[in-house]
TORDO-302098 format. One line per 10 residues: number of its first residue (from 1); for each residue x negated, y negated, z of C-alpha. Coordinates in steps of 0.5 Angstrom, whole numbers. Layout:
BEGIN
NUM) X/Y/Z | ...
% end
This chain:
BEGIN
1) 14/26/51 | 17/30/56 | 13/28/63 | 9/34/63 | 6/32/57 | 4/26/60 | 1/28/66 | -4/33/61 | -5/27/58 | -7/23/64
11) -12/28/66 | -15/30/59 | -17/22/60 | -19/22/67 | -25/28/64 | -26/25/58 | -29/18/62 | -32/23/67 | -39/20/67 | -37/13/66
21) -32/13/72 | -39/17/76 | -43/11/74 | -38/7/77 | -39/10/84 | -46/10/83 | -47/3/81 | -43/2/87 | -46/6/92 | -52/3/91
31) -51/-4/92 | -46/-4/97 | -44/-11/101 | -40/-13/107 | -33/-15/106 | -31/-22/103 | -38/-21/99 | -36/-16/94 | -38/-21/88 | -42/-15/85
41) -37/-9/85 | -31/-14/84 | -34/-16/77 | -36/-8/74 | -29/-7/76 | -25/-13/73 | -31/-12/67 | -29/-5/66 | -21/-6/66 | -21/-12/61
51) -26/-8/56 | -21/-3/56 | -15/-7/55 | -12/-9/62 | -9/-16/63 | -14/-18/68 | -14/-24/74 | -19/-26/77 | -21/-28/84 | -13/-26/87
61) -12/-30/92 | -18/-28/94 | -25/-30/91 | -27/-23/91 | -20/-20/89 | -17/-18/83 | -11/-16/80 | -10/-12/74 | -4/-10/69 | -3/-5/64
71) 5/-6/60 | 9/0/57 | 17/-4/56 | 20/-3/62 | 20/1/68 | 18/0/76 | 11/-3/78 | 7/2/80 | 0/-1/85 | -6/4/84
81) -11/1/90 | -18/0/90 | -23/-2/96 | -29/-3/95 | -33/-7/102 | -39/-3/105 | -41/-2/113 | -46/-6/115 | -53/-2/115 | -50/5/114
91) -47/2/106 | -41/7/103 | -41/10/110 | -33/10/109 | -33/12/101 | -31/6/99 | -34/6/93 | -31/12/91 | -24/9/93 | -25/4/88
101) -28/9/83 | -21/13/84 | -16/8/83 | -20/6/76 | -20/13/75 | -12/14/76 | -11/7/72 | -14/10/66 | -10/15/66 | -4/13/66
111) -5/8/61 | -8/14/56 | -1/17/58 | 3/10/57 | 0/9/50 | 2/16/48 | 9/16/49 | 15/12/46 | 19/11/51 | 19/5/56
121) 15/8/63 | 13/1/66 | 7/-2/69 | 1/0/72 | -2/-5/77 | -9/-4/80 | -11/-9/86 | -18/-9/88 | -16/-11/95 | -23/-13/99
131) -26/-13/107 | -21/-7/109 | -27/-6/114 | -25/-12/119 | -23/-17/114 | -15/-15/113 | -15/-17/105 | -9/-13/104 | -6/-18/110 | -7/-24/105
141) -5/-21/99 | 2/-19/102 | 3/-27/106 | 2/-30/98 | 6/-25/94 | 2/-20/91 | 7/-14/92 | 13/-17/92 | 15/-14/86 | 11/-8/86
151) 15/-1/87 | 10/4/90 | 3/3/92 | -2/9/93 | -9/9/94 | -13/15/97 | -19/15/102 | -26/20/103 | -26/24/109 | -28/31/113
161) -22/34/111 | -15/35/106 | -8/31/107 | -3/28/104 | 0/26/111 | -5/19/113 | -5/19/120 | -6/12/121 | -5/8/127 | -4/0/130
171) -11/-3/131 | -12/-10/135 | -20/-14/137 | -20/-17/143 | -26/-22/145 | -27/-21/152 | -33/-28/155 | -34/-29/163 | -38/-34/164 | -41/-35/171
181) -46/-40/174 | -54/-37/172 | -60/-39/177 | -67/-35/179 | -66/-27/180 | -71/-26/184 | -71/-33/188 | -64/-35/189 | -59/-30/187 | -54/-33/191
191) -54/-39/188 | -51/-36/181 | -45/-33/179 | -46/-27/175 | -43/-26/169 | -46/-19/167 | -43/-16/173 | -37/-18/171 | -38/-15/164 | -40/-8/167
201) -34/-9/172 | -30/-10/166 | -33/-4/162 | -32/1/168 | -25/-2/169 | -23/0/163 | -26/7/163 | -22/9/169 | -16/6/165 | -17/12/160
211) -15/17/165 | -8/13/165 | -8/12/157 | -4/17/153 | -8/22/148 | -6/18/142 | -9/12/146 | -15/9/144 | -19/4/148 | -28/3/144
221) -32/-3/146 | -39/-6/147 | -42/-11/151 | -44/-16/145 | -47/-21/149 | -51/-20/156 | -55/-25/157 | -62/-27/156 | -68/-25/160 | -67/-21/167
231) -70/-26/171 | -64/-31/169 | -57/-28/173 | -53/-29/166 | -48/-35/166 | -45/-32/160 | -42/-24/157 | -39/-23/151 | -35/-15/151 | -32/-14/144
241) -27/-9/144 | -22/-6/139 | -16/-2/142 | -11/3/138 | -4/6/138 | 1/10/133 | 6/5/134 | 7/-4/136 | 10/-3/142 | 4/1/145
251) 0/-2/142 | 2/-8/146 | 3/-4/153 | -4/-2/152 | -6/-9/150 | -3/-12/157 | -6/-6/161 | -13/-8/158 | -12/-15/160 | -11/-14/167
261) -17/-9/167 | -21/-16/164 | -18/-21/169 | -19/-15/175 | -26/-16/174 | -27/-23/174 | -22/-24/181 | -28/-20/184 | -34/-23/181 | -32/-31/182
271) -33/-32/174 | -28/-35/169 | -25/-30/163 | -23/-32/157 | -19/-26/153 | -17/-28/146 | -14/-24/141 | -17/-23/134 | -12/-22/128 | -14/-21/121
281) -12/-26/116 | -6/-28/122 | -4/-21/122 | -7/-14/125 | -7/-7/122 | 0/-5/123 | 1/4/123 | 2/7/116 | 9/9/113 | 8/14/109
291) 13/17/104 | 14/23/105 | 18/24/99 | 11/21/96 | 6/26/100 | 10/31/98 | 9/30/91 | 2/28/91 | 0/34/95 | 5/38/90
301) 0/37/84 | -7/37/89 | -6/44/90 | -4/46/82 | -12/42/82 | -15/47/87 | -14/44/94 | -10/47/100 | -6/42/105 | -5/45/112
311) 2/42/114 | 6/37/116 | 5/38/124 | -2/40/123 | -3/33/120 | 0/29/125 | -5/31/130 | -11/30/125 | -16/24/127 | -14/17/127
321) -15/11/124 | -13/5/122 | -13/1/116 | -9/-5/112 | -6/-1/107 | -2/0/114 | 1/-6/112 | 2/-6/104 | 6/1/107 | 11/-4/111
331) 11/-8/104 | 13/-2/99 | 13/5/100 | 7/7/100 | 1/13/101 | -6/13/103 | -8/21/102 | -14/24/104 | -19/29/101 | -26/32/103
341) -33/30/99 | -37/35/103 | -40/30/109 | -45/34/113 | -41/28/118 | -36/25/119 | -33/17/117 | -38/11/119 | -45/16/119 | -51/16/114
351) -49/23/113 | -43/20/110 | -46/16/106 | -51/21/103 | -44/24/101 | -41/18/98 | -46/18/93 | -46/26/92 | -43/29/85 | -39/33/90
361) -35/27/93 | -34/25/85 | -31/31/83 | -26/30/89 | -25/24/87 | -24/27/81 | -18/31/84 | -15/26/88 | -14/20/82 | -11/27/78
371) -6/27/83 | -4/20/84 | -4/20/76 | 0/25/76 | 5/23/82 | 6/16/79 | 8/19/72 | 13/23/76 | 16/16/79 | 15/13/72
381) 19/18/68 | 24/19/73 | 29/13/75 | 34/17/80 | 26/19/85 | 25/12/85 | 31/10/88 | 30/15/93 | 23/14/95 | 25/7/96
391) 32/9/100 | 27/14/104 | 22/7/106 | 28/2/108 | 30/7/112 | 24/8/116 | 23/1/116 | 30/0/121
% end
């Protein structure tokens, strides 16, 4: 069956399980739960899988992880993704519900594509990777092995506008805790040594080293400890910050920058500061390679579906973010494509979350699984654009 033929299968079974796959992301949307915790949606999907003839593992290396395969002969590994960890309070605020609805959806197809042909296409392996919000699931997955002997990875992400280019970039957390002397605020002031002030001098520091940042630079943070009562001069402050850049080398050169902004502040308050820096699963969220070659081919069938794409240099210059598909990428080739779902606001909002939950971000979604199907078919049936890809990541990754 010519690959063509194929890629039509893979979609007519995609719209066949339209209303399953919808219930996927609804039954998601409504029970959402914060990373490492993802016990409820790590059990529908796996359910799912199984009962439709996937080889299940479950609790991969993580409890709340999953791998899932489906063989056709021989042929390359190709790695459809799935996330599935909620936000604090605000839920699918990030559409993670729909990602996991678009990997099964992409899995699915292109297993109804396998069964149809008589040749060898390989393997689909679907992942369910938790606590992509600040736990770095993927990051453990890679250290035990997991994608050692994948080809290609792809998963897609919701978001306020279309691109196959995901302009991810490096983010590390930074545990900043001074520690003064506490003593009465009104009666002896001049007995304590206060750590709030440090805290505030902290965050004023690093105000001012914005104007000095570079526009791909970025630098948020909140006081997450300020002390107790305001007739106690605060003997301790906690400053929780991440900071963010396109590339490892600045994003260590920001990094020394800020410490110097925290250490400033403790030299002129008397207090003590302790700067740690927070990994994820011993690692932090590296910026993502994307495939070009992918990214091409993916947006190719995007826009046979509808969509339009802006191009490659108006992607570049869209919003960042950060994520540890970052890392599967310095793994194997690898692409992250964005689509729209209609979201009165942007990611991390209740506006989001709202359209998470939408029939229009399901159709999206829709379109975004159709697009990956399609991709990984073009892989699978075509040994000379494997090699490519794989010559384009290993000269990227030099």
């Amino acid at each position: 069956m010519a690959t063509e033929e194929l890629k039509e299968v893979a979609t007519k079974a995609i719209d066949r399980l339209d209303r399953e796959l919808f219930d996927i992301g609804q039954h998601l949307h409504k029970n959402p739960e914060l990373m490492f915790e993802e016990y409820k949606a790590h059990d529908l999907l796996t359910n799912y899988l199984e009962k439709h003839g996937f080889q299940v593992n479950r609790g991969h290396v993580l409890p709340t992880a999953f791998r899932a395969v489906f063989s056709h002969g021989k042929g390359p590994k190709m790695c459809v993704i799935c996330e599935y960890d909620a936000l604090p309070e605000i839920g699918h605020a990030c559409g993670h519900n729909l990602i996991a609805e678009a990997g099964i959806a992409t899995a699915m197809g292109i297993k109804a594509a396998m069964e149809s042909s008589h040749s060898d296409l390989g393997q689909i392996v679907v992942y369910g990777t938790p606590a992509e919000e600040g736990g770095g699931g993927k990051i453990n997955m890679i250290k035990e092995g997991c994608f050692d002997d994948i080809d290609v990875a792809m998963m897609v992400h919701p978001c306020s506008y279309d691109a196959g280019y995901a302009n991810v970039i490096a983010i590390m957390m930074l545990t900043v805790t001074y520690e003064g002397k506490s003593a009465h605020a009104s009666a002896y002031p001049w007995e304590g040594v206060n750590a709030l002030d440090a805290a505030v001098q902290a965050y004023v520091n690093i105000s001012t080293l914005r104007q000095q940042c570079k526009p791909s630079w970025r630098i948020h943070g909140i006081i997450s400890n300020g002390g107790t009562k305001p007739n106690i001069i605060p003997a301790k402050c906690v400053l929780q910050y991440q900071i963010r850049a396109p590339v490892d080398a600045e994003l260590k050169q920001l990094k020394q920058k800020c410490e110097n902004c925290f250490k400033s502040a403790a030299a002129a308050t008397g207090c003590s500061v302790e700067i740690i820096s927070h990994d994820f699963c011993g690692d932090y969220y590296v910026p993502l390679l994307n495939n070009l070659q992918m990214v091409n081919i993916y947006e190719k069938h995007a826009k046979s579906l509808g969509i339009t794409f802006a191009s490659l240099e108006e992607q570049k210059n869209y919003p960042t973010a950060s994520t540890d598909m970052g890392n599967v990428s310095k793994a194997v080739p690898s692409i992250q494509p964005y689509y729209t779902i209609g979201s009165r606001g942007v990611n991390h909002t209740p506006e989001f979350t709202e359209a998470s939950g939408s029939e229009y971000g399901h159709q999206q979604t829709i379109i975004a699984a159709k697009s990956m199907a399609m991709t990984c078919l073009d892989v699978m049936t075509d040994p000379e654009l494997l090699i490519n890809i794989k010559s384009e990541f290993h000269s990227s990754c030099n």
